[in-house]
MILO-618286 format. One line per field, with one value per residue (C-alpha): residue number from 1; x, y, z. Coordinates in steps of 0.2 Angstrom, whole numbers, m for minus. Layout:
resi <- [NUM,...] $
px <- [X,...] $
py <- [Y,...] $
pz <- [Z,...] $
end
This chain:
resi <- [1,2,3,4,5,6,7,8,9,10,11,12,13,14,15,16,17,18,19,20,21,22,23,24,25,26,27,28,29,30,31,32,33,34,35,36,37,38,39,40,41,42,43,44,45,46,47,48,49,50,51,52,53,54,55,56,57,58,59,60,61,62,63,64,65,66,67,68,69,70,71,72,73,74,75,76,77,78,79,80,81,82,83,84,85,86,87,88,89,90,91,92,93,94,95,96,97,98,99,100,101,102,103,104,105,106,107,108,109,110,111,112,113,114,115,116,117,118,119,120,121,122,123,124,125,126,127,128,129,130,131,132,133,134,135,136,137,138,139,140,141,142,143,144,145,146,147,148,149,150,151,152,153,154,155,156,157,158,159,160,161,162,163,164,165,166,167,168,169,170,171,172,173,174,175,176,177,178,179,180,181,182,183,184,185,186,187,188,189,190,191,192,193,194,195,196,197,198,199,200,201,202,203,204,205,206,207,208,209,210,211,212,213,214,215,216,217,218,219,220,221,222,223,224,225,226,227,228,229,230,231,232,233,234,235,236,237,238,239,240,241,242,243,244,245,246,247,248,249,250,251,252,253,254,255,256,257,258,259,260,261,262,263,264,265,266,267,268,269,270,271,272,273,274,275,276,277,278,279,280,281,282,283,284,285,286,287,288,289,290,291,292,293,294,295,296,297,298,299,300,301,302,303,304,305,306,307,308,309,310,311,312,313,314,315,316,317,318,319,320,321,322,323,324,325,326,327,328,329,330,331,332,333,334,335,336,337,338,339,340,341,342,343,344,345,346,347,348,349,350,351,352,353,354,355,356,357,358,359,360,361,362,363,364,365,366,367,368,369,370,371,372,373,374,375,376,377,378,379,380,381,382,383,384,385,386,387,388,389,390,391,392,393,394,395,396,397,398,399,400,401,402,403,404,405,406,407,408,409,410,411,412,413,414,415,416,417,418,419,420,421,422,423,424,425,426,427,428,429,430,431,432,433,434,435,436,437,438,439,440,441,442,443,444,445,446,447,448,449,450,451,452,453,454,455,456,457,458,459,460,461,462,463,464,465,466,467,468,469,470,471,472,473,474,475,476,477,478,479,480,481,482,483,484,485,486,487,488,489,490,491,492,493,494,495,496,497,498,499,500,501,502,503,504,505,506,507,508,509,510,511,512,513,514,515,516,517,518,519,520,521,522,523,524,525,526,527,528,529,530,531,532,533,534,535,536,537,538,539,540,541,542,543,544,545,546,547,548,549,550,551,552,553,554,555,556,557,558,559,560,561,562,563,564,565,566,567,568,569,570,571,572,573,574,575,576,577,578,579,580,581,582,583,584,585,586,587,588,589,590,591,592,593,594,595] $
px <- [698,684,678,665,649,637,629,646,647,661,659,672,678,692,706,707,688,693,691,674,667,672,663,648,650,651,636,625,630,623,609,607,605,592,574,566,563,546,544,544,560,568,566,569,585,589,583,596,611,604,607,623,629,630,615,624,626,605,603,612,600,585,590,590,578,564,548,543,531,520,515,511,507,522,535,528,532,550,550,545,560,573,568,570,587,591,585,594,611,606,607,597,601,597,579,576,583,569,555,554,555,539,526,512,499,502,490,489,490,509,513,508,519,533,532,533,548,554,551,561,576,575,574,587,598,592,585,567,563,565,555,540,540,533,523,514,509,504,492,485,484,484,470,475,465,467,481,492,486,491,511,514,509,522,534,531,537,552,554,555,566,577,576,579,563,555,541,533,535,527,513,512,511,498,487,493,486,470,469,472,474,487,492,504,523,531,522,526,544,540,530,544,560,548,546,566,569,558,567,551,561,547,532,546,548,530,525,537,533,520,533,544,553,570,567,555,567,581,569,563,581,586,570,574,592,588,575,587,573,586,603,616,622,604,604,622,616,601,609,621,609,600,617,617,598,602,615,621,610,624,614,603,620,631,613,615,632,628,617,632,643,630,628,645,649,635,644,661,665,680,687,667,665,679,674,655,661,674,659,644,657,650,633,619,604,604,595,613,625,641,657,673,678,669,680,696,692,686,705,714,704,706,725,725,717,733,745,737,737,755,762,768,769,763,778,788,785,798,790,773,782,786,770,763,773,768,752,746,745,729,722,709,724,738,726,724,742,746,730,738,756,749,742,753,771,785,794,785,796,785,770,770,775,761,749,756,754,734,729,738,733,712,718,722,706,697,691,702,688,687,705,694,681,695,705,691,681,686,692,709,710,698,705,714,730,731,734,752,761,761,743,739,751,741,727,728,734,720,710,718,715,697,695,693,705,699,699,716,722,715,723,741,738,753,762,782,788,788,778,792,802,798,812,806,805,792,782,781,775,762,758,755,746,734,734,728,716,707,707,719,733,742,747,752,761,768,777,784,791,799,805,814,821,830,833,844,833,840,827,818,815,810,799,791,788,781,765,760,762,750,737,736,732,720,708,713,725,737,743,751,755,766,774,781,785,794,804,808,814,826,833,834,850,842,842,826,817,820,813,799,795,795,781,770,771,764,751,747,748,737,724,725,721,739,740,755,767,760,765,783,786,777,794,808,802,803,823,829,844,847,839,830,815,808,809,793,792,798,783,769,777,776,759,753,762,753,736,739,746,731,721,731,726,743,737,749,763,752,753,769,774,759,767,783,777,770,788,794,779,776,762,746,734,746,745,729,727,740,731,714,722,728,714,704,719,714,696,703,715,725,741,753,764,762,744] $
py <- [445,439,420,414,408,394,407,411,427,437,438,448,439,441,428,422,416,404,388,395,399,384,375,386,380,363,361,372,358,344,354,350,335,332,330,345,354,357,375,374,364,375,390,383,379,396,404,393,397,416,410,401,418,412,425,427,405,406,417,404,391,403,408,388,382,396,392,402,415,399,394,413,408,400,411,426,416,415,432,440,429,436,454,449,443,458,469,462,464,483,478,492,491,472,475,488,477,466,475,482,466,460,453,466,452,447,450,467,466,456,473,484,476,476,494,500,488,499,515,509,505,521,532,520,528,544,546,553,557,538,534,544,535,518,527,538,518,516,529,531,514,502,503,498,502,517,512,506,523,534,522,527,545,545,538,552,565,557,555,577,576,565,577,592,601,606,616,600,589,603,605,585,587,598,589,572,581,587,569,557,568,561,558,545,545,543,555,569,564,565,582,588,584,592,610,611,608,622,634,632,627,635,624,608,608,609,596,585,593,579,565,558,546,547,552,566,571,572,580,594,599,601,614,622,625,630,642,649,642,636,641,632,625,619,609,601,597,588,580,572,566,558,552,540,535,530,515,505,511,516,528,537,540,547,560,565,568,578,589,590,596,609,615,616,625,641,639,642,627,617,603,597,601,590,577,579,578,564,552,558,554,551,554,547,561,576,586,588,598,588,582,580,596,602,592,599,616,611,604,620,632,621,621,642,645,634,641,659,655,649,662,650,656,651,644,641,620,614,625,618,602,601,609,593,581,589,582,565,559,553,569,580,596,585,578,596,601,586,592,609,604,591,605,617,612,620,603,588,576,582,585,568,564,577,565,549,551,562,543,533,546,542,521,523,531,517,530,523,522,541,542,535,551,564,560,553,565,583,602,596,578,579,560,544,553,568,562,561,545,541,543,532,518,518,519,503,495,497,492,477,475,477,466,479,473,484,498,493,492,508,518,512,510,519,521,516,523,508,513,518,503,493,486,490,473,467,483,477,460,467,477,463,450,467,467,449,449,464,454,464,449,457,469,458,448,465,469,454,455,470,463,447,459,469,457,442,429,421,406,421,431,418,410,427,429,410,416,426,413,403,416,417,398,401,412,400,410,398,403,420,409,397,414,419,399,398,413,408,392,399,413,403,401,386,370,366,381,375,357,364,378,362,354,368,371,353,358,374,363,349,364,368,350,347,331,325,340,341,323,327,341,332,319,328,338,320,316,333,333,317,310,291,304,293,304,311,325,314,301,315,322,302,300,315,309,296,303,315,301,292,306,309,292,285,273,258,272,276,261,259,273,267,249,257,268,253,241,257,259,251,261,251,266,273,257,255,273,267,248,258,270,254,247,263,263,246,254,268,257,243,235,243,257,267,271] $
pz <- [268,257,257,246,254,247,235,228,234,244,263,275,287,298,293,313,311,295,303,310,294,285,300,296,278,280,294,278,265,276,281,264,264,278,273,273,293,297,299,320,321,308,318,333,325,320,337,344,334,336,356,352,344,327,319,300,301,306,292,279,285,286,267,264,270,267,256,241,241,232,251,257,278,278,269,278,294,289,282,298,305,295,298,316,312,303,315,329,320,314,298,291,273,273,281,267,255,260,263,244,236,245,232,230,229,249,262,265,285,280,270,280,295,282,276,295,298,283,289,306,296,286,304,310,295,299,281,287,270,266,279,274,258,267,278,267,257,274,279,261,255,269,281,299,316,326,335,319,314,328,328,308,313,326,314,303,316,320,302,301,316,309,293,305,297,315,306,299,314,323,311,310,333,329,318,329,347,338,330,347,363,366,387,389,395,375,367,379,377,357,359,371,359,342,353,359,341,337,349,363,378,390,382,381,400,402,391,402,419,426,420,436,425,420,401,408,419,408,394,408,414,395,391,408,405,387,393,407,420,429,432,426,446,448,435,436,453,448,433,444,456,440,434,449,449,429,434,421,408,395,381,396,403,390,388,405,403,387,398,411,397,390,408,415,396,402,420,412,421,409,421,421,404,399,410,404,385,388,396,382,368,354,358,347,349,339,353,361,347,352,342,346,337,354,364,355,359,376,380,371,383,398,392,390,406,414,403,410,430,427,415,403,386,367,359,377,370,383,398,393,395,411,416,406,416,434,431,435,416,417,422,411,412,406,392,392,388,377,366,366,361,349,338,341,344,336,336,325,337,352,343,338,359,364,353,357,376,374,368,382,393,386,388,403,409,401,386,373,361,362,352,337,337,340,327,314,303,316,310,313,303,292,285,290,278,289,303,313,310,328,331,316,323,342,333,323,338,347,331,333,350,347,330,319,308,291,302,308,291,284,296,293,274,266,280,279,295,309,326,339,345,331,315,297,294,308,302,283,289,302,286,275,288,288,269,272,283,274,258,250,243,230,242,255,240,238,252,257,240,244,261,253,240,253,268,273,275,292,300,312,297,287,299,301,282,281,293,281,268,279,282,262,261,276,266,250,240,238,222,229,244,233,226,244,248,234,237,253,248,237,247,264,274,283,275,290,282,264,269,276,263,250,260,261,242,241,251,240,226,233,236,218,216,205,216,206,210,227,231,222,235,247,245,240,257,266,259,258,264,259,273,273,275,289,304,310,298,284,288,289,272,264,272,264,248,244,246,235,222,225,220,205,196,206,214,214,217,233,242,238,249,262,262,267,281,288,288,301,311,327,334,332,329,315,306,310,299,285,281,280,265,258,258,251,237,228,225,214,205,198,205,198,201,185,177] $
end
């Protein structure tokens, strides 16, 4: 969904964190109003909502609260704040954004830090060519001492790599090593990933020899695999042994595991490989040439050589079957098999099963998120539309599970076919909170439309439709939400469903600001039935009544219906409440009951 901030401009939220944001809102509004922070509370303010885990709510109060470039010292303060925001958040576009609308005329030491933060982002979005655009302002036009030198130079290397132009970073080494002699830990890794780029494995694994950390050691079993230095089994075994040293140390792991996996691949070694690819998936350093297209072909060769030692044959799709079903179904062969059948079964039925259980299979083995990277941008599915129905409805369950809701969304956009298990109906409502929540209300509009044009609307269903109806006022769209209230109303076989519609009209209304027809509804919704409209449900419906009539000019009509409330009720806070509104009525008008 999309809510407006302060600057009347959309944000994407997920409908669930409404109240949140409008929180956020209302604490930027009285922020407002506060004499202006000095600049050390300020930040301190924002580092502690950083803390707190609200950084985009800092970022409204830094945006606020910042100086014009009128007082430099003090902008530039802020400025460097907000980059640290951006940063944090991996918001590269943002930090870009930033850095080239820096005045020209600011000190040149604050550009030159700014240009560099620009050249970060750019590598960060692996657009090296981007990236030498600031750093070339930086090394021709900026100054800096020898060590900002040497850092931008760096940054230029990186920037080829990232470009995948080896023989310029390794002229740029070249020139660098000739420039600084070079001897420390980080620039060997550099010089070692530029000459395995450049198809010099043997001067890679010496440029890393000396270095007993774990990078080093990660860098110099690459080169001497590469270079056939070491065989295959040596370098598993040592792999493995670095594997456990690494500990909890996420991307170092998912490297090793992408050397395990180019290892165990020369070793003709699937069940590793499988296991080395499943754990490296998706790997974030182009030094390892990995996808899941690898993966695929890893499982359909793991699935042959089985097919082979147990003389099953292509086509034979109930023997693979039972070959599938011997297997623990978390196992790599039976992921194996259901990989195989998934893309080759005569029968859609079991192809569709073969997928299904592939992705329970990777759930179970606490590698769900590898469901996402098989079936994204591969060979086999090159979009979210090709892709088999049932695949797209785990999917966008475990989207959901995860608060990816416009993921979530696109997956299952288009589809008609309800998940197994599952009645059309509750399908095109889950469809349509989803159409919600991604900001897209005319098609949630739509196909609860379509839902109340095809369906008895019994009090479950109703009820069921009237959630969706409230996640539209949620995100303030209470005009298409009084389109489905309405409907309700009128098809309804509950007269408690067609009470309650009538009040949460009113309540779309009052939102509109229509007070008038909102405190109409709000009343017929409190005597429906012909009720004395004074139960509990009837008294909150008059309550609200008559604040919306005293927000339409109403005012004597308002207390009125306050005066009522208060001849039937006994409890002392209530009353307390209702004499205060009276009260609050005589300022806005006179006595009587019509205006």
């Amino acid at each position: 969904m999309f809510i407006r901030n302060l600057n009347g401009r959309h944000v994407h939220h997920d409908a669930r964190f409404f109240v949140l944001d409008r929180w956020r809102a209302v604490v930027a509004v009285l922020l407002c109003f506060i004499a202006p922070l000095t600049l050390a509370d300020s930040l301190d303010r924002i580092n502690a909502l950083v803390n707190g885990g609200a950084p985009n709510l800092a970022l409204q109060i830094l945006a606020q609260h910042q100086p014009g470039p009128s007082d430099p010292a003090v902008w530039m303060q802020w400025e460097r704040k907000r980059i640290e925001l951006y940063t944090a958040q991996s918001d590269w576009a943002a930090v870009v954004q930033r850095v080239d609308a820096v005045p020209a005329w600011l000190a040149p030491e604050f550009a030159a830090e700014m240009l560099e933060h620009g050249a970060i982002a750019r590598l960060a979005q692996r657009d090296g060519m981007g990236a030498r655009v600031y750093l070339r302002r930086l090394l021709w036009i900026q100054g800096g001492d020898n060590k900002d030198r040497r850092r931008w130079r760096e940054l230029v290397i990186r920037s080829y790599l990232a470009d995948d132009q080896a023989e310029d970073a390794s002229r740029a080494v070249r020139r660098f090593i000739n420039d600084f002699r070079p001897d420390d830990n980080a620039w060997s890794y550099l010089n070692a990933r530029v000459l395995l780029e450049s198809g010099d494995p043997v001067s890679a694994a010496n440029a890393v020899a000396a270095r007993g950390t774990h990078e080093g050691r990660l860098l110099h079993l690459v080169a001497r695999l590469r270079s056939s230095e070491f065989a295959p089994a040596r370098v598993i075994t040592q792999a493995r042994a670095l594997a456990k040293e690494a500990g909890s140390q996420q991307k170092l792991q998912r490297r090793i595991w992408a050397l395990l996996a180019e290892a165990a691949a020369q070793a003709e070694d699937l069940p590793l490989q499988i296991d080395a690819l499943e754990r490296a998936l998706p790997i974030d350093d182009k030094l390892f040439e990995m996808s899941a297209d690898t993966l695929w072909s890893a499982y359909l060769r793991n699935a042959e050589a089985i097919g082979n030692a147990k003389h099953l044959l292509i086509g034979d799709d109930h023997a693979w079957t039972l070959q599938a079903a011997r297997f623990t179904k978390t196992t790599q062969n039976a992921r194996s098999i259901y990989a195989l059948l998934g893309l080759r079964a005569n029968d859609p039925q079991l192809r569709d099963d073969a997928h299904r259980k592939l992705l329970e299979s990777l759930q179970q083995n606490d590698r769900g998120e590898l469901g996402f990277l098989l079936y994204g941008k591969t060979r086999q599915y090159p979009d979210y539309g090709s892709l088999p129905v049932s695949v797209r409805h785990v999917l966008s369950q475990q989207a959901l599970a995860a608060q990816k809701i416009e993921l979530a969304a696109r997956l299952v956009d288009g589809v008609e076919q309800p998940p197994l298990g599952q009645s059309a109906e509750v399908w095109t409502l889950n469809r349509s909170r989803l159409a919600v929540y991604t900001g897209d209300h005319a098609q949630a509009v739509a196909l609860l439309d379509q839902l109340l044009g095809t369906a008895t609307l019994d009090a479950e269903l109703a009820e069921k439709i009237l959630q969706v109806a409230f996640d539209l006022q949620a995100v303030q769209r209470d005009e298409e939400a009084l389109l489905i209230f309405q409907r309700v109303n009128k098809q309804a076989e509950s007269e408690k469903i067609k009470r309650e519609t009538l009040f949460w009209m009113a309540e779309s209304h009052a939102a509109l600001k229509r007070y008038a027809l909102a405190a109409e509804l709000y009343l017929r919704s409190a005597v429906y039935g012909d009720v004395d409209g004074y139960d509990l449900w009837g008294q909150t419906a008059r309550y609200n009544a008559a604040g919306a009539l005293a927000k339409a000019g109403l005012a004597g009509d308002a207390r009125a219906v306050y005066a009522a409330l208060l001849r039937v009720t006994d409890d002392p806070k209530r009353r307390a409440v209702i004499q205060r509104e009276i009260q609050q009525s005589w300022l806005l008008g006179p006595k009587t009951t019509t205006q």
